[in-house]
Structures are given as structure tokens and as C-alpha cells.
C-alpha positions as CSV (number, residue, x, y, z in Angstrom):
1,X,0.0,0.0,0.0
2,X,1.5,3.8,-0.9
3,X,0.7,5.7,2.1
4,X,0.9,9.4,2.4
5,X,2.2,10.7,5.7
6,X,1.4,14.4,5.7
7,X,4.1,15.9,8.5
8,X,3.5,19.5,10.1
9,X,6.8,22.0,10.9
10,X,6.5,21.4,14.8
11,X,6.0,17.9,14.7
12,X,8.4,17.6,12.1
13,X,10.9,19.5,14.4
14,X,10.5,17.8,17.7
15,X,10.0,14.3,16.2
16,X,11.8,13.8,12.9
17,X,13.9,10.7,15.0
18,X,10.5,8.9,15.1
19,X,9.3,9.9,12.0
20,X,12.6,8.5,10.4
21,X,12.4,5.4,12.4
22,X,8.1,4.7,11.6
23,X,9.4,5.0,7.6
24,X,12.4,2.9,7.3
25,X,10.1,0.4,9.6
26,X,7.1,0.8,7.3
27,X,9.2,0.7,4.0
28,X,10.9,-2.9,5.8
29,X,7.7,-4.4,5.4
30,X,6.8,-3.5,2.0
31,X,4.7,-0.8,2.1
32,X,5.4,2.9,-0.6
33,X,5.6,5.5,1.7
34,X,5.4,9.3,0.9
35,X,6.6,12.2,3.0
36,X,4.9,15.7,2.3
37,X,6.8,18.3,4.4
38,X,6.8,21.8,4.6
39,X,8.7,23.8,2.5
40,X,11.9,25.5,3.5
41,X,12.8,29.1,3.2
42,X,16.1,28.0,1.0
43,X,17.0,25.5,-0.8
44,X,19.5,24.0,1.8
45,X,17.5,21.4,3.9
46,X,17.4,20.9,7.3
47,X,19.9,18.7,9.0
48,X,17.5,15.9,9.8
49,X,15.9,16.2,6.1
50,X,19.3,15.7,4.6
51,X,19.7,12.0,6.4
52,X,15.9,10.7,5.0
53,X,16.5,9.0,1.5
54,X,14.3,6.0,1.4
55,X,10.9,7.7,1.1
56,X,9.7,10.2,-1.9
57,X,9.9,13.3,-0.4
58,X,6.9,16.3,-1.6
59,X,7.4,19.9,-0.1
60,X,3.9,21.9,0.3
61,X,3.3,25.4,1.8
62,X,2.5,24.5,5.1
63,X,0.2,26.6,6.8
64,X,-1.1,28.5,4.1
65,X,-3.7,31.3,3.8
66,X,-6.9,29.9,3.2
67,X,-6.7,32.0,-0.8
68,X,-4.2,29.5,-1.7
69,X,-5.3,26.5,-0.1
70,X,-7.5,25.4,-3.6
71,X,-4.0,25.8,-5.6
72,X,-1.8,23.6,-2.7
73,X,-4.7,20.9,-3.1
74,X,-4.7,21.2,-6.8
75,X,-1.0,20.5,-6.7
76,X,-1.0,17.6,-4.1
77,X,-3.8,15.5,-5.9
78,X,-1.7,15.6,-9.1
79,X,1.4,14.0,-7.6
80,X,-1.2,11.8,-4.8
81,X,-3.2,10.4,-8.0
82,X,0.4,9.8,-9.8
83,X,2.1,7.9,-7.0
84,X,-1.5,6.1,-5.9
85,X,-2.0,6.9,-2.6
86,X,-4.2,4.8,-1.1
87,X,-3.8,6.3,2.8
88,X,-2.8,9.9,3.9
89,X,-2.1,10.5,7.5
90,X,-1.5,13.6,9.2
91,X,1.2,14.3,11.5
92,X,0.1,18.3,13.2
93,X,-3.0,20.3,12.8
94,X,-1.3,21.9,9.7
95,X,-1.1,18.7,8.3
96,X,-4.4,17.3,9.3
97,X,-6.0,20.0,7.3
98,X,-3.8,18.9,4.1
99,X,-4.6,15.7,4.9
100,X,-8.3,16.3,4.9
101,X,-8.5,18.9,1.9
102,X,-6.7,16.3,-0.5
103,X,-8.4,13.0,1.2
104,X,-11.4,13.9,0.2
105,X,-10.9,15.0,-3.3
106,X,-9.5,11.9,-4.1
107,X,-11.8,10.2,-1.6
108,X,-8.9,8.0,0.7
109,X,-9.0,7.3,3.8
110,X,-7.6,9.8,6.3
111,X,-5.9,8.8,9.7
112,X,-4.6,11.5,12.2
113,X,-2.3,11.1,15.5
114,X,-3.7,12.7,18.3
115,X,-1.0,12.9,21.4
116,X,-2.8,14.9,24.0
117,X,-6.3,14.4,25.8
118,X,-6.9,18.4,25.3
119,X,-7.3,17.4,21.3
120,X,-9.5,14.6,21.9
121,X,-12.2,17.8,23.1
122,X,-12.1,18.9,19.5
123,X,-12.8,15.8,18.0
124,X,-16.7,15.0,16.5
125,X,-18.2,12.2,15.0
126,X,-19.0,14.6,11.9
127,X,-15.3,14.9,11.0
128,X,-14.1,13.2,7.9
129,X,-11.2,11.6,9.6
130,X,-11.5,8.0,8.9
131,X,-9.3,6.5,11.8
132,X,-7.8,8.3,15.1
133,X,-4.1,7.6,16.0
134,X,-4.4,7.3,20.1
135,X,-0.8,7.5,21.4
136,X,-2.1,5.9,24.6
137,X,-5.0,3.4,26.1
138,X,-6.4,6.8,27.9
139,X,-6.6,8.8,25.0
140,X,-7.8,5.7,23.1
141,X,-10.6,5.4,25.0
142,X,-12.1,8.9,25.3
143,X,-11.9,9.1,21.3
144,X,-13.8,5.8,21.3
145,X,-16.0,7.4,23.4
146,X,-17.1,10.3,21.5
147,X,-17.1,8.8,17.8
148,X,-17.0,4.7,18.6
149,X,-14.4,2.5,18.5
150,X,-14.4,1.2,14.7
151,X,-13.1,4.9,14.1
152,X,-9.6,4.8,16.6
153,X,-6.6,2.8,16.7
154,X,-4.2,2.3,19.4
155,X,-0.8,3.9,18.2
156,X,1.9,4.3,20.8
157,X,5.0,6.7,19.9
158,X,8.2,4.2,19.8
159,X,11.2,4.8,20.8
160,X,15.0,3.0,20.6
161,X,17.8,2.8,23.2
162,X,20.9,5.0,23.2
163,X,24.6,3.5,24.7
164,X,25.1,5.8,27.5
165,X,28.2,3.6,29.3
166,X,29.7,7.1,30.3
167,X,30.5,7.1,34.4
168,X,28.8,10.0,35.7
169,X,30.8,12.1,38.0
170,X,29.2,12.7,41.5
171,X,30.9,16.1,42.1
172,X,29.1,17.6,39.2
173,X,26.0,19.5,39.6
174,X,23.2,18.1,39.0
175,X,21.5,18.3,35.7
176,X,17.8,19.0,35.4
177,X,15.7,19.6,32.2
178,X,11.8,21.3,32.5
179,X,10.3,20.0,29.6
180,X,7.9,22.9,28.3
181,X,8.5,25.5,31.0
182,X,7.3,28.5,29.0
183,X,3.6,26.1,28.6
184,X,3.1,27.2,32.2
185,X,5.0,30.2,33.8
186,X,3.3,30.2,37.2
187,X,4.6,26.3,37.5
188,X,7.6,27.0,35.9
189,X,8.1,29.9,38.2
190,X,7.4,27.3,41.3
191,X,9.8,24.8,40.0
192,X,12.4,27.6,39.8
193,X,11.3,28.5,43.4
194,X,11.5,25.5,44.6
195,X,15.5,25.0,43.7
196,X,16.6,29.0,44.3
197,X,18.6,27.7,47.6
198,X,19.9,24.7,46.2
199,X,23.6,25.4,44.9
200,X,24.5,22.1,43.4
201,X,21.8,22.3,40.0
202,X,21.9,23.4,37.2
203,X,19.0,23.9,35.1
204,X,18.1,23.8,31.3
205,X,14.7,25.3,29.9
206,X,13.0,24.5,27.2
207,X,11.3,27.1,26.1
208,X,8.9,26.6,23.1
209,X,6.0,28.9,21.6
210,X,5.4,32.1,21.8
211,X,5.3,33.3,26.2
212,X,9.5,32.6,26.6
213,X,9.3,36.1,27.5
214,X,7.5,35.6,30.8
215,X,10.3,33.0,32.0
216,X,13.1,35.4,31.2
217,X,11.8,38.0,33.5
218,X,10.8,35.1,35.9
219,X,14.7,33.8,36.3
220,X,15.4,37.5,36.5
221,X,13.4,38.1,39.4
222,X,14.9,34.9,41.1
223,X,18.5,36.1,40.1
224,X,18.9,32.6,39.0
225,X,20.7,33.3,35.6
226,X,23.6,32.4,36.8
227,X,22.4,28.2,36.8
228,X,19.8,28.4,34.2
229,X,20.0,27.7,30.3
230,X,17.2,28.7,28.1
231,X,17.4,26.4,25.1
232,X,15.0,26.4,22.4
233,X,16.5,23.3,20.0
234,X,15.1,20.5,21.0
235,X,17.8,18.2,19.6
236,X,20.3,20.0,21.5
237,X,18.3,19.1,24.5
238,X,17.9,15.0,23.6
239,X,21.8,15.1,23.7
240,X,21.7,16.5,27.3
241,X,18.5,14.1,28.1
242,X,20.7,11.3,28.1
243,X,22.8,12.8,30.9
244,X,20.7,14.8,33.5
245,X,19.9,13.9,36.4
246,X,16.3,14.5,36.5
247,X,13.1,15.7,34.2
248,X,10.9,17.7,35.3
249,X,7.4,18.8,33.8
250,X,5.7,21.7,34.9
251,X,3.3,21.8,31.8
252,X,-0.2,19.7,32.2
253,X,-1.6,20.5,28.6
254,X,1.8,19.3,27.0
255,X,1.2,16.7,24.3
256,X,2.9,13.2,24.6
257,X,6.6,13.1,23.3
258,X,8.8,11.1,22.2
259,X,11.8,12.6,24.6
260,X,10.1,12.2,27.5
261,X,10.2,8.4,26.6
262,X,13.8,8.7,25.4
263,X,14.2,9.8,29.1
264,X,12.0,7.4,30.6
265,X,14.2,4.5,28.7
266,X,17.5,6.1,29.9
267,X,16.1,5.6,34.1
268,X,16.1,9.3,34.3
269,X,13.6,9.9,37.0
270,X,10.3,12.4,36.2
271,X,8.7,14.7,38.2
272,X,5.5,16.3,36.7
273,X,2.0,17.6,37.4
274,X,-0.8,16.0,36.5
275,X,-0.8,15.2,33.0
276,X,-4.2,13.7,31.8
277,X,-3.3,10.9,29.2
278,X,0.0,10.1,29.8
279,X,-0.5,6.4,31.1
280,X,3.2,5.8,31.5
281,X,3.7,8.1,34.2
282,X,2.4,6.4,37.3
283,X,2.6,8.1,40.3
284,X,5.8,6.8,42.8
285,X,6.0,3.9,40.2
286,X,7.3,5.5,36.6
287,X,7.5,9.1,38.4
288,X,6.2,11.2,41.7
289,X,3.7,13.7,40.4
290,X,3.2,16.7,41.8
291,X,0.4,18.6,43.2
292,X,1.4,21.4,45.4
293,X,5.2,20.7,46.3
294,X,7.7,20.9,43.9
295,X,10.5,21.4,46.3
296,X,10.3,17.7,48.1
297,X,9.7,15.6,45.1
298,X,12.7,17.3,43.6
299,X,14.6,16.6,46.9
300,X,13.6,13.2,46.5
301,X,14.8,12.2,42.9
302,X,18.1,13.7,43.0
303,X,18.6,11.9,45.9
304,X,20.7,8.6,44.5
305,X,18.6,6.8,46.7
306,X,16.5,3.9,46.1
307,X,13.4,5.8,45.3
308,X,14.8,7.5,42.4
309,X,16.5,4.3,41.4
310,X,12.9,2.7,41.5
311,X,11.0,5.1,39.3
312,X,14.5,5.2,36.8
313,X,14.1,1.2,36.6
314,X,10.2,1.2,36.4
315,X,10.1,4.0,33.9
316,X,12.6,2.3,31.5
317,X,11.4,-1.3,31.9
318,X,7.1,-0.1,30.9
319,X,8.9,2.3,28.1
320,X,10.4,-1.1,26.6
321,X,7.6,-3.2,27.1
322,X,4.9,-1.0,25.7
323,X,6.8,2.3,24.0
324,X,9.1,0.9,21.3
325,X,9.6,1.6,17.9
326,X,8.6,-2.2,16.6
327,X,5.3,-1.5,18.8
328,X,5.1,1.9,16.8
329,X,5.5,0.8,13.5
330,X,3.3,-2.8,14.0
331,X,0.5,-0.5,15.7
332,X,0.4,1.9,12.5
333,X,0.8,-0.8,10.1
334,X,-2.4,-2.3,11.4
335,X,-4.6,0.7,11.9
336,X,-4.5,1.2,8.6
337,X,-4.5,-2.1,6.6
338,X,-8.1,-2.6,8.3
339,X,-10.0,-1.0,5.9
């Protein structure tokens, strides 16, 4: 089967190690896979474009004004009708609405990934989306509860391993990456609160979107610059994730990603609030979640203590067993070769 997977510029950004992986998989057992991507503002491709051969790659003005949106779909059933695509999937609301332009003026099915419970609210039996792509059992079954469960599939994100053999050195300061802090300021700014007094940290910030602003005058006021990073490339911050000593994420409308697994699968311990949908953070199993005091579950997993051990060994053993990359690519394979 020639499938179509339709990839927006954040998701392409933040996941384009799983994307990579869910091809080469997908192309291993026979399927034709196309990549539509956004177009680039030159003709020199991104780093992690220039390393994906196997698939046909398309470029597409993604987003796109809604006056030109007739001329991109025009464009995109040519080469769809040429290659015979017989599945397009969407990757990012930008790509979910190429997705369903295109789908249904070549009438294919349409599947889309959904990787937080705050998008299963704007999801309606009424949409032409064929199949949902629940990235876990929660979200699964909230879809299934609002448009049936003929019309969802159970798609974890899947992850792989990295050798990390490298002793760590115990006189080092600690290493701890907030996952999303500008998603939240007023946690963010607790988090920061809670390690002000602690002089052995130091802290990296991933900021994403558009309210950075409001944590740069946050570590300001807490005359923390002096142990806090602000880093804004994610793939700069998967090489320190293999390292730190501790994840933390202050964010509850984050969607599911595959770092946080990468972490998980590395025994990194997590400490997070609530975070509806993510079913592999268990509280004092896979993490400690947090609900008013950031300060003593911190404390707690930079301890090297057998707590933090714990939730490192937990973490990494349900990651393997339920978030890898064969899971991934068997799980999409079969959502949509049950048509």
C-alpha cells in the first residue's frame, strides 16, 4: 500500500527521530511511503531532512492562507493520483487539514495522531477523519468514546535505546531539564522557586512557543541566571537528556513526546503535574507527580537513593515493554491495513 504521511513544521521539528524510524520500519515491510513536508525558506535542507532518503519526499506550503489552499490541493492530488496513494495520515493540525483537503478529493482514507487528551475535546463524530491515532489506552478510549471505536486505533510513539556507558561524575552539579516550561509560567516559576537555595543544580529550559518572555523575567526576578539555560532546540536538549539527572514537567496541557520516553528508557527519574493521558507516568511507580510541592519531590529524585532508582528502573522497563519503535510501526501498520 502507498501511504501518504502528511508531517507539520512542529511535529516535524520535535520528532523527525520517530518519524525516520516509523518510515524505514514501514518501508521494511513492503509498504510505498510518501513524506509531504513543509517547504523551506532556501533550498539548503534541514539537518535531519538531509539524512531521510528511502521515502519520496513532496514539499507543500504549510500553513497556508486559506486563498491559496484550492492551488496547494490542486497541486497535491496531481502528484497523490500519480504515486496512488491509497492512505494519507496527518502528522500536526497543519497537516491534518492537508490531509483532509486532499483525502477527500481523491476520496482515501484519512488517519490523524492525536497525542494529548486536550485534542480529543475537538474531536466530533461529523469529521471526515477515517481512523484516530491514540498515542495511549487513555486517549484511546475517550476518542472511542465520542465517535465509537471502529473509528480509533491504538498507536503508541516508539522509541529505541541510546549506549550511554559514560560514568557519571558525583561532584558535578546536578542536571535538570523542565520540559515545556514557558507552557506554564506560574509552575515554571514554582519549580524555579523550589531550587533557588539549592547550589548544586543546574537547570536547562526548554522554552517553546510564543510566552518565553514571561520565564526570562521570571529567572530575572529569582536572580537565577547564573544556573539556568534557556534552550530552544530541542535536539540539543535530547543530547543533554541522556545525561541529566532529572526531568521535570511543569506543563499539564503538554502533548505526549517522544523525549520524555527517550528519558523514561535512559532511568532518568520524572517529576510532573498532573498530565491527563499520559499512562506511563504512574505516580511513585514511573515518576512522583506533583500537586502542590515541587521542592520535596525534587529533593527526593536527585537523591541517588532507592526511590529515584525505583522510578528510573520502572520507567525504563514499561517504556520497553509497551513504547518501542517495533510496537510503533506494527501498531500503524495495522490501523490502517483494516480497511
Amino acid at each position: 500500500m502507498t501511504v501518504a504521511m502528511v508531517i507539520s513544521k512542529d511535529r516535524l521539528e520535535q520528532e523527525h527521530a520517530l518519524f525516520n524510524r516509523l518510515v524505514i520500519g514501514l518501508l521494511d515491510a513492503g509498504n510505498q511511503i510518501i513524506r509531504v513536508v513543509p517547504e523551506t525558506e532556501t533550498d539548503e535542507l534541514p539537518y535531519y531532512e538531509q539524512s531521510v532518503s528511502l521515502a519520496k519526499r513532496i514539499t507543500t506550503p504549510m500553513p497556508i492562507s486559506r486563498l491559496l489552499r484550492s492551488e496547494r490541493k490542486e497541486k497535491l492530488i496531481e502528484q497523490f493520483e500519480k504515486n496512488e496513494v491509497k492512505m494519507i495520515v496527518g502528522f500536526g493540525k497543519d497537516a491534518m487539514q492537508v490531509a483532509i483537503d486532499v483525502g477527500k478529493a481523491i476520496d482515501v482514507p484519512i488517519m490523524c495522531e492525536v497525542v494529548s487528551m486536550r485534542d480529543t475535546k475537538a474531536i466530533k463524530k461529523s469529521s471526515p477523519i477515517w481512523r484516530w491515532l491514540a498515542a495511549t489506552p487513555s486517549i484511546e478510549k475517550e476518542i472511542e468514546r465520542r465517535v465509537g471505536i471502529e473509528r480509533v486505533a491504538l498507536v503508541p510513539l516508539g522509541v529505541t535505546g541510546y549506549s550511554n556507558e559514560e560514568n557519571r561524575d558525583v561532584s558535578k552539579k546536578n542536571c535538570i531539564v523542565v520540559l515545556d516550561a514557558s507552557g506554564n509560567a506560574k509552575q515554571t516559576r514554582a519549580v524555579l522557586e523550589s531550587l533557588r537555595s539549592n547550589s548544586n543544580v543546574h537547570i536547562f529550559l526548554e522554552l517553546l512557543g510564543k510566552h518565553e518572555h514571561r520565564i526570562w523575567k521570571i529567572i530575572r526576578q529569582l536572580e537565577m541566571q547564573h544556573c539556568v539555560t534557556c534552550l530552544l532546540d530541542t535536539s540539543e536538549l535530547r543530547t543533554l537528556i541522556m545525561h541529566c539527572d532529572l526531568l521535570v514537567i511543569p506543563n499539564n496541557t503538554m502533548p505526549i513526546r517522544s523525549i520524555l520516553l527517550e528519558a523514561m528508557l535512559q532511568r532518568v527519574p520524572v517529576v510532573c503535574t498532573e498530565l491527563p493521558g499520559f499512562d506511563m507516568l504512574i505516580d511513585k511507580e514511573t515518576a512522583l507527580i506533583v500537586r502542590n510541592d515541587w521542592k520535596s519531590a525534587i529533593a527526593t529524585l536527585l537523591d541517588p537513593g532507592s526511590e529515584a532508582s525505583a522510578i528510573g528502573d520502572n520507567g525504563a522497563e514499561l517504556i520497553k515493554e509497551k513504547y518501542a519503535s517495533a510496537t510503533q510501526i506494527a501498531a500503524f501498520e495495522a490501523a490502517f491495513t483494516l480497511i
